[in-house]
PDB file as gemmi writes it, atoms N, CA and C in Angstrom:
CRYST1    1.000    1.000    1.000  90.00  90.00  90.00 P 1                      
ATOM      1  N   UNK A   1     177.886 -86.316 133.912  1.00  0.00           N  
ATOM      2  CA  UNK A   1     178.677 -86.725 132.759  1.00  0.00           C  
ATOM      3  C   UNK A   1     178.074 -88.001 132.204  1.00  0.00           C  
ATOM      4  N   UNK A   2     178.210 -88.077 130.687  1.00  0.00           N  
ATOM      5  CA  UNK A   2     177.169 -89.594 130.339  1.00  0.00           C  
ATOM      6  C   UNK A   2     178.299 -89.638 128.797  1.00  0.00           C  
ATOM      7  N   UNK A   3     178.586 -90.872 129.235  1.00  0.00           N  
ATOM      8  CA  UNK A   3     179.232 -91.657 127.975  1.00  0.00           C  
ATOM      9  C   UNK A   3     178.274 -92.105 126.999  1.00  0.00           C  
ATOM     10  N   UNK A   4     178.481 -91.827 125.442  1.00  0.00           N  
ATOM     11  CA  UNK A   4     178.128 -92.556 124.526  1.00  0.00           C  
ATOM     12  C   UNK A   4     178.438 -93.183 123.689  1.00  0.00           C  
ATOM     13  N   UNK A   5     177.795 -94.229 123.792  1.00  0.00           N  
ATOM     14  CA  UNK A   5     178.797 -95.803 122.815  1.00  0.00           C  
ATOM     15  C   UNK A   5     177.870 -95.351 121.082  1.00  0.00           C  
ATOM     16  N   UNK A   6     178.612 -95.440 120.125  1.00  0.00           N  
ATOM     17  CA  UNK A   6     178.175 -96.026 119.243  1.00  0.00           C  
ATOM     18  C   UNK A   6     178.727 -96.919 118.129  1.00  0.00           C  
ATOM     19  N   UNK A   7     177.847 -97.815 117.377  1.00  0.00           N  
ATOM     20  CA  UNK A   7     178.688 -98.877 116.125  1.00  0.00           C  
ATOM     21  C   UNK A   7     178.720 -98.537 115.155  1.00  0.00           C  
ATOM     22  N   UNK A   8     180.109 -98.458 115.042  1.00  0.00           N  
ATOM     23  CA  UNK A   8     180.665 -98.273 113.130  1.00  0.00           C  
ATOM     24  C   UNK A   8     179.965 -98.409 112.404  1.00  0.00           C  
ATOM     25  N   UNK A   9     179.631 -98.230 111.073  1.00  0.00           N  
ATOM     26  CA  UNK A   9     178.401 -99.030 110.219  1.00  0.00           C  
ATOM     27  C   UNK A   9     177.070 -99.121 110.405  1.00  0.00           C  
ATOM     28  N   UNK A  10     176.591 -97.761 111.512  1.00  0.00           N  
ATOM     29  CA  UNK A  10     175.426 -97.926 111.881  1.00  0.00           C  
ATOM     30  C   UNK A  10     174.852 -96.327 111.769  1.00  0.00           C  
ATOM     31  N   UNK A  11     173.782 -96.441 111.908  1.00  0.00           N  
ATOM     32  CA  UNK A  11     173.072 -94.691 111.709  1.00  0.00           C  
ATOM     33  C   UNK A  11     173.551 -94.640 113.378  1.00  0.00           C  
ATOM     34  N   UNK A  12     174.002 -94.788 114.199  1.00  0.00           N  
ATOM     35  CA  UNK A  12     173.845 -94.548 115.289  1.00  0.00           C  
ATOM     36  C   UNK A  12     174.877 -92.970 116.233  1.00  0.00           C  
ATOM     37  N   UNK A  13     175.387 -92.691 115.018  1.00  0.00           N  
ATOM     38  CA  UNK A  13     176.204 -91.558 115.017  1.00  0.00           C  
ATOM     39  C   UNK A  13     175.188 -90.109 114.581  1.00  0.00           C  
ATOM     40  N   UNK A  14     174.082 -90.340 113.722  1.00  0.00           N  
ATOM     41  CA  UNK A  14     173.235 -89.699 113.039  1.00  0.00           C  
ATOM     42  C   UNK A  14     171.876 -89.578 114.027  1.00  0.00           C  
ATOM     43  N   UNK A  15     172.113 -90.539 114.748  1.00  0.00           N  
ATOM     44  CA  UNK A  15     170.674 -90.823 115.733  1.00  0.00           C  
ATOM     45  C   UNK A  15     170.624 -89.569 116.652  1.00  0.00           C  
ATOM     46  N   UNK A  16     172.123 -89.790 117.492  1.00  0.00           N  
ATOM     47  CA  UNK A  16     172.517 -88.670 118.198  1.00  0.00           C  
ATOM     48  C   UNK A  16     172.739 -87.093 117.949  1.00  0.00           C  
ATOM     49  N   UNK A  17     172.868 -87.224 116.757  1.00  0.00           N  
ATOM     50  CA  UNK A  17     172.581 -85.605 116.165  1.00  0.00           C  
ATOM     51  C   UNK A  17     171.540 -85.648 116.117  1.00  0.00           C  
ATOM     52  N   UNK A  18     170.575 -86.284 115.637  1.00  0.00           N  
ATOM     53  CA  UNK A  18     169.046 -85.807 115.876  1.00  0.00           C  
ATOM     54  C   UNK A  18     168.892 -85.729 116.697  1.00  0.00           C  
ATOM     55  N   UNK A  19     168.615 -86.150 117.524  1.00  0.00           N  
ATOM     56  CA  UNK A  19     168.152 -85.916 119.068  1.00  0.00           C  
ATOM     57  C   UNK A  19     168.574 -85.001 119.549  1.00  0.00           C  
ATOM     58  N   UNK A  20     170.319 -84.270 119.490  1.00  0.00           N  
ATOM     59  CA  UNK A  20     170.599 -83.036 120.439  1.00  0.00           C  
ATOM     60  C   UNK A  20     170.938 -82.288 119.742  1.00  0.00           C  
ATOM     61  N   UNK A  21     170.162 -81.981 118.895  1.00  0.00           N  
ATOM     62  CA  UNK A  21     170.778 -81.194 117.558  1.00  0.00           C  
ATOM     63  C   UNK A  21     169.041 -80.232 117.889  1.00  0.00           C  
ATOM     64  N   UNK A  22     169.325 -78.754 117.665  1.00  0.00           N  
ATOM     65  CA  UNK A  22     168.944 -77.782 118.852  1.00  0.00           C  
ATOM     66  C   UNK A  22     167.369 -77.545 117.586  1.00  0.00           C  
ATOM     67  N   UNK A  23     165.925 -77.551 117.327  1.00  0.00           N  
ATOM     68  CA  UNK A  23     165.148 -77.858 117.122  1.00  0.00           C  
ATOM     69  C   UNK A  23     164.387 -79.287 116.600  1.00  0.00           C  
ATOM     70  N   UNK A  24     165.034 -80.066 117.940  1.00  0.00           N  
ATOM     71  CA  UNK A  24     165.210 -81.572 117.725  1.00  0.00           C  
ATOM     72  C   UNK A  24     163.228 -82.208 118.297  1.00  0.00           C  
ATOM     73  N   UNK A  25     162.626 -82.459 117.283  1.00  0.00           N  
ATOM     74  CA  UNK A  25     161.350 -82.883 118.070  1.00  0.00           C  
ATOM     75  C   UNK A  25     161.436 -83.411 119.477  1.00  0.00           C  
ATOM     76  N   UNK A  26     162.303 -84.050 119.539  1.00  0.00           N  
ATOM     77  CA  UNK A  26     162.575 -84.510 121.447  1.00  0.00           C  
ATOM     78  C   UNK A  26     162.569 -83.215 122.200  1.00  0.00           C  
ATOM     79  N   UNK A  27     162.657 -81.740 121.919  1.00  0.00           N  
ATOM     80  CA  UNK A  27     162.714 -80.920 122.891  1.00  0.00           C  
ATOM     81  C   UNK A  27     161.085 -80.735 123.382  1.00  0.00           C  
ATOM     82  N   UNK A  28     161.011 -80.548 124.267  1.00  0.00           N  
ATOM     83  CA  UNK A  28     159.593 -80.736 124.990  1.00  0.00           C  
ATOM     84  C   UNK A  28     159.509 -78.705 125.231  1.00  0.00           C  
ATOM     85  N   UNK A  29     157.947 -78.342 125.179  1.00  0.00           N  
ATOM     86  CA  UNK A  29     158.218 -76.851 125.011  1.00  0.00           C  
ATOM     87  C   UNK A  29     158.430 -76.664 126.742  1.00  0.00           C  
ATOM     88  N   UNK A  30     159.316 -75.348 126.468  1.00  0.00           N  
ATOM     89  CA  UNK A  30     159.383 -74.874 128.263  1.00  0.00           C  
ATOM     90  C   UNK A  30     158.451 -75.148 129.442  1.00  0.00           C  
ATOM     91  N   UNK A  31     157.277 -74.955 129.011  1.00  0.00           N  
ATOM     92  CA  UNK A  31     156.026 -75.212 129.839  1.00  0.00           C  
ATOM     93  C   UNK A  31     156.129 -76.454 130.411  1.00  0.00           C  
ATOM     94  N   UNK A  32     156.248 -77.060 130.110  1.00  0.00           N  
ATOM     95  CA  UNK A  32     156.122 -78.575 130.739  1.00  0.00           C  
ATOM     96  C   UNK A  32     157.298 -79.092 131.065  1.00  0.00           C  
ATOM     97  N   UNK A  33     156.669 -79.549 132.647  1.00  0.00           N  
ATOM     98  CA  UNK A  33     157.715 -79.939 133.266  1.00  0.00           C  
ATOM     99  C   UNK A  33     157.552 -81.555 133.725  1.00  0.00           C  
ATOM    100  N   UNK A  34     158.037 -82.039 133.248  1.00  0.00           N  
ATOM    101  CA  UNK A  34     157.191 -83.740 133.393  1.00  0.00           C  
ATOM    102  C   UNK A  34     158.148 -84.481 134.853  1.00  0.00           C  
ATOM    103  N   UNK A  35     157.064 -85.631 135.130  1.00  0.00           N  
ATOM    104  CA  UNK A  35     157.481 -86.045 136.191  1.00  0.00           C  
ATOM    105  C   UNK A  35     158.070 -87.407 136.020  1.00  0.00           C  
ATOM    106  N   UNK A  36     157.294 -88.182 135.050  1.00  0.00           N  
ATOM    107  CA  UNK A  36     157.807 -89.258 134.569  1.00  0.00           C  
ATOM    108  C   UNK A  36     157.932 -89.373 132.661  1.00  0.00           C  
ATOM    109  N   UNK A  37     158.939 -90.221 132.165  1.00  0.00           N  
ATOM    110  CA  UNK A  37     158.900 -89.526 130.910  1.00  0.00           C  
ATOM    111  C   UNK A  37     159.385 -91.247 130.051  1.00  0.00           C  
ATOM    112  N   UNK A  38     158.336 -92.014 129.428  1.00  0.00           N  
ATOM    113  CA  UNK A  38     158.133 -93.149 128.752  1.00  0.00           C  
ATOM    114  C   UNK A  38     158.604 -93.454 127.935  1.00  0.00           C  
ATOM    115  N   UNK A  39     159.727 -93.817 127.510  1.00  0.00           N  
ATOM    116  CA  UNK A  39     160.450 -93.568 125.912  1.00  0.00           C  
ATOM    117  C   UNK A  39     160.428 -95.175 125.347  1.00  0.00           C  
ATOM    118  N   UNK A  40     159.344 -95.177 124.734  1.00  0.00           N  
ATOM    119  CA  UNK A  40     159.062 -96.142 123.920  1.00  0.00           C  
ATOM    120  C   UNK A  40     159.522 -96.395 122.290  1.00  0.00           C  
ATOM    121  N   UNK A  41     160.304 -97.248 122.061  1.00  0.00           N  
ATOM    122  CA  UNK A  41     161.045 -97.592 121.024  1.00  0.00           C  
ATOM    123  C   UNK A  41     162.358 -96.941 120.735  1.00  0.00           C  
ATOM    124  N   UNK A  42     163.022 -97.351 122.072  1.00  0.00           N  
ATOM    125  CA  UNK A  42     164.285 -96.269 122.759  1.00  0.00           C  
ATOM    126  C   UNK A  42     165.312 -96.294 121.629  1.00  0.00           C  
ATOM    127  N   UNK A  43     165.392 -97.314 120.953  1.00  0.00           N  
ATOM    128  CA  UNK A  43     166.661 -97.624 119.857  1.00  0.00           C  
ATOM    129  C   UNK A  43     168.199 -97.825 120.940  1.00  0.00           C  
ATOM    130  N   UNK A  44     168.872 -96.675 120.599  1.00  0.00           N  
ATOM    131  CA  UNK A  44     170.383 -97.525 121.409  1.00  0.00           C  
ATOM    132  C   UNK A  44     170.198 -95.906 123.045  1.00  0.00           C  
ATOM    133  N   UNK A  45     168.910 -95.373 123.485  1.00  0.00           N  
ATOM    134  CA  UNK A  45     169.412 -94.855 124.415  1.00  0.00           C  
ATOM    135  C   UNK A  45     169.749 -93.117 124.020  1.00  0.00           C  
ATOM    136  N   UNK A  46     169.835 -92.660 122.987  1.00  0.00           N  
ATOM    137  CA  UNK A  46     170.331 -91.084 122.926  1.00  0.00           C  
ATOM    138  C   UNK A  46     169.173 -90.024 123.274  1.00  0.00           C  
ATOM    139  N   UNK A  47     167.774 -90.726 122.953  1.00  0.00           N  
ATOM    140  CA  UNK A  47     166.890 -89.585 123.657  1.00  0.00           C  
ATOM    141  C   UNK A  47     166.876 -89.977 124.983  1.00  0.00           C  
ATOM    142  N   UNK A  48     167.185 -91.353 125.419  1.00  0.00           N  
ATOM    143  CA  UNK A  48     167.020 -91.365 127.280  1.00  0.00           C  
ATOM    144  C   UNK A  48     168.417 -89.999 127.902  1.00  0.00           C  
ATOM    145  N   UNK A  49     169.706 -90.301 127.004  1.00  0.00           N  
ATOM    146  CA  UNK A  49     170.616 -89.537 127.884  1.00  0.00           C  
ATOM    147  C   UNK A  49     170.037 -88.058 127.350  1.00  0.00           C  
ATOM    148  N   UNK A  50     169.477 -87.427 126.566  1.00  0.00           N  
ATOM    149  CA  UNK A  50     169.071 -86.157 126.432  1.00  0.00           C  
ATOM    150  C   UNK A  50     168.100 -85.789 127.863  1.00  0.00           C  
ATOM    151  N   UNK A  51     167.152 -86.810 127.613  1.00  0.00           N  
ATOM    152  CA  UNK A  51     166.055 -86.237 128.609  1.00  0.00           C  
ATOM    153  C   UNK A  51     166.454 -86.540 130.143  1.00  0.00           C  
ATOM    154  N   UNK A  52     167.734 -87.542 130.697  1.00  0.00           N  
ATOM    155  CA  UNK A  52     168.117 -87.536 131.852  1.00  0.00           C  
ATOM    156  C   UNK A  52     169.158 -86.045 132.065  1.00  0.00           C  
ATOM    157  N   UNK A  53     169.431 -85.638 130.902  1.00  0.00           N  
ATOM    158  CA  UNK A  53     170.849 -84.520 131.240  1.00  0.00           C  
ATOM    159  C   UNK A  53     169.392 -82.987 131.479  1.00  0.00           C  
ATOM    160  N   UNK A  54     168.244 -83.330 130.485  1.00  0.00           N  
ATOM    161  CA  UNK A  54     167.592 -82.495 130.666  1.00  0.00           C  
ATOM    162  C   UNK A  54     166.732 -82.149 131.921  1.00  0.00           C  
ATOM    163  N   UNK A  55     166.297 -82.915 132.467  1.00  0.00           N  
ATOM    164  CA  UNK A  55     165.646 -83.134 133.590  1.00  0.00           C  
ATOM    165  C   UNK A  55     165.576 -84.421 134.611  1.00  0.00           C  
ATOM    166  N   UNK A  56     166.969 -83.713 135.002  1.00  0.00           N  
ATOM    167  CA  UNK A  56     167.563 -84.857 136.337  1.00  0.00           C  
ATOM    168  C   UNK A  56     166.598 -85.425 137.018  1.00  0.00           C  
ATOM    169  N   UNK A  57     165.625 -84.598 137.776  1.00  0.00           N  
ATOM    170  CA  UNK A  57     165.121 -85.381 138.530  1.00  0.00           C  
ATOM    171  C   UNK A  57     163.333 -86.069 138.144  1.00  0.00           C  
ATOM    172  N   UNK A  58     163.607 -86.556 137.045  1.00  0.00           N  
ATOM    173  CA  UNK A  58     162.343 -87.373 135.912  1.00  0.00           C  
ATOM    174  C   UNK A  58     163.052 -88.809 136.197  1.00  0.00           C  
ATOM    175  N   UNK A  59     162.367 -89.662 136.062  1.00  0.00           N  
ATOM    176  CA  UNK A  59     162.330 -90.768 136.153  1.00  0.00           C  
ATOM    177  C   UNK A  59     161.952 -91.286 134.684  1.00  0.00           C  
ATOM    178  N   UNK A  60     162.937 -91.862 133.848  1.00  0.00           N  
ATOM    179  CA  UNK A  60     162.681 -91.867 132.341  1.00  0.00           C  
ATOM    180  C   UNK A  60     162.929 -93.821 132.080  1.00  0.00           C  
ATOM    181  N   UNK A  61     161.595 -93.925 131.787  1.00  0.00           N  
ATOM    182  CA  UNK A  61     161.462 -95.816 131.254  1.00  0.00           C  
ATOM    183  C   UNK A  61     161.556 -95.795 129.747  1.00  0.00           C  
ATOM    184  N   UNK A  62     162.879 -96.953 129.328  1.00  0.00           N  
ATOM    185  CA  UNK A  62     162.733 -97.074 128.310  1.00  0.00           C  
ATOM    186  C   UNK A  62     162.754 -98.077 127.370  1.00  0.00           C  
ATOM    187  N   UNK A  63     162.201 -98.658 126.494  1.00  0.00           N  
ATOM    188  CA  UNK A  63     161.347 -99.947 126.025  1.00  0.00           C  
ATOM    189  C   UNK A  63     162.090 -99.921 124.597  1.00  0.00           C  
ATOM    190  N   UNK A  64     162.725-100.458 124.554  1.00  0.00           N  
ATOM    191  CA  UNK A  64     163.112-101.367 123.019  1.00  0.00           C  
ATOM    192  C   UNK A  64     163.211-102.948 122.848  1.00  0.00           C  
ATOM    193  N   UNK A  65     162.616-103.499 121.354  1.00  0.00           N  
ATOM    194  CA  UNK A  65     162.503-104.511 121.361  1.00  0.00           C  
ATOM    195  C   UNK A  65     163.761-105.189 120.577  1.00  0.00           C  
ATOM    196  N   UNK A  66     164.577-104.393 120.087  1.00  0.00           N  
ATOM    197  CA  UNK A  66     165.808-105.000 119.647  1.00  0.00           C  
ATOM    198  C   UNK A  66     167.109-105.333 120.346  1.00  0.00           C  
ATOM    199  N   UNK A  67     167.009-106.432 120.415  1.00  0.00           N  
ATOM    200  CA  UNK A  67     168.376-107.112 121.491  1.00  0.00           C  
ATOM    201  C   UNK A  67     169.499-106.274 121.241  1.00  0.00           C  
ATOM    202  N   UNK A  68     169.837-106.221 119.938  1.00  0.00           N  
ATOM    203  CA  UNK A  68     171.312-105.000 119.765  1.00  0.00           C  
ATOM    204  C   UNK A  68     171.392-103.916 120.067  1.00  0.00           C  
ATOM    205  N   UNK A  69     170.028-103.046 119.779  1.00  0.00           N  
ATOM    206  CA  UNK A  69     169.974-101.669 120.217  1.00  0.00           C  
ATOM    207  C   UNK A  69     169.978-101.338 121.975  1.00  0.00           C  
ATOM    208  N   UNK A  70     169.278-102.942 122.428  1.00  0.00           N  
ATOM    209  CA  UNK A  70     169.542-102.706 124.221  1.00  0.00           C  
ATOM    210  C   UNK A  70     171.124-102.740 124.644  1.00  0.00           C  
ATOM    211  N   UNK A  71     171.680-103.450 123.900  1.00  0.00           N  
ATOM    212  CA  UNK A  71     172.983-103.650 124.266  1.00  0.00           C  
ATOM    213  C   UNK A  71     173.578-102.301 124.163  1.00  0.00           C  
ATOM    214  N   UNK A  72     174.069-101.846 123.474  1.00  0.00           N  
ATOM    215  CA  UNK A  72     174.208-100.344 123.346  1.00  0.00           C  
ATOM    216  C   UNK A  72     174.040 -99.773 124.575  1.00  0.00           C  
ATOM    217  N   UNK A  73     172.686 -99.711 124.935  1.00  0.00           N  
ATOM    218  CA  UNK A  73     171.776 -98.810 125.965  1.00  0.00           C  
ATOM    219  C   UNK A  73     172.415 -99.293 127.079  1.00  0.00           C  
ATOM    220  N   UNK A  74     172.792-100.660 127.096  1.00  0.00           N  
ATOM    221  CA  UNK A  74     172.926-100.958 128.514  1.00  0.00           C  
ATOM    222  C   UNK A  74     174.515-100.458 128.968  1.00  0.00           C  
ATOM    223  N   UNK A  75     175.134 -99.995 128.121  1.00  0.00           N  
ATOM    224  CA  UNK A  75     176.581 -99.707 127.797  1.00  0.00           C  
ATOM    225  C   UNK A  75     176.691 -97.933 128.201  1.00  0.00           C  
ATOM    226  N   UNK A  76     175.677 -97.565 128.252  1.00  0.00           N  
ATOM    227  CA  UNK A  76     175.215 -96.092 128.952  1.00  0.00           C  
ATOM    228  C   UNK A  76     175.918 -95.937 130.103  1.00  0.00           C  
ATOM    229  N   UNK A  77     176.679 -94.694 130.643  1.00  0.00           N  
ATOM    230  CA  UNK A  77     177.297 -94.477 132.000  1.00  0.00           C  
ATOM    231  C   UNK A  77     176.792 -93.197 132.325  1.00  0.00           C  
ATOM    232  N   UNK A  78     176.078 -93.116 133.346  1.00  0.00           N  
ATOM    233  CA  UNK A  78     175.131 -92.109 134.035  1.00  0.00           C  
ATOM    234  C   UNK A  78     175.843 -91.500 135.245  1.00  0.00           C  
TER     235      UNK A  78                                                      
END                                                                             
């Protein structure tokens, strides 16, 4: 189960439909099964909870440089 926070007044409601919204470039093709998975310029966190619900046992790092958008992320319940 994974909670998601988002802020009023923000695309951050729109972020999350992209991402799990079902020919979403984040879907990786069947074939590949990754072991570790780098998510660089994470924003507030919605492709990390896609790709943790997608493949539990990946180990997923994720790098944003905006103090607000980490906050968010860090507000994630896994």
């Amino acid at each position: 189960m994974y909670t998601l926070h988002v802020r009023g007044g923000t695309l951050d409601a729109a972020i999350f439909e992209q991402i799990l919204c079902d020919g979403s470039e984040y879907r990786l093709p069947g074939e590949i099964e990754p072991e570790i998975i780098f998510d660089i310029g994470a924003n507030i966190g919605a492709s990390a909870v896609y790709f943790a619900a997608r493949y539990p046992e990946v180990k997923v790092y994720c790098f944003e440089p905006l103090p607000e958008d980490v906050d968010v992320t860090l507000c994630l319940t896994v």
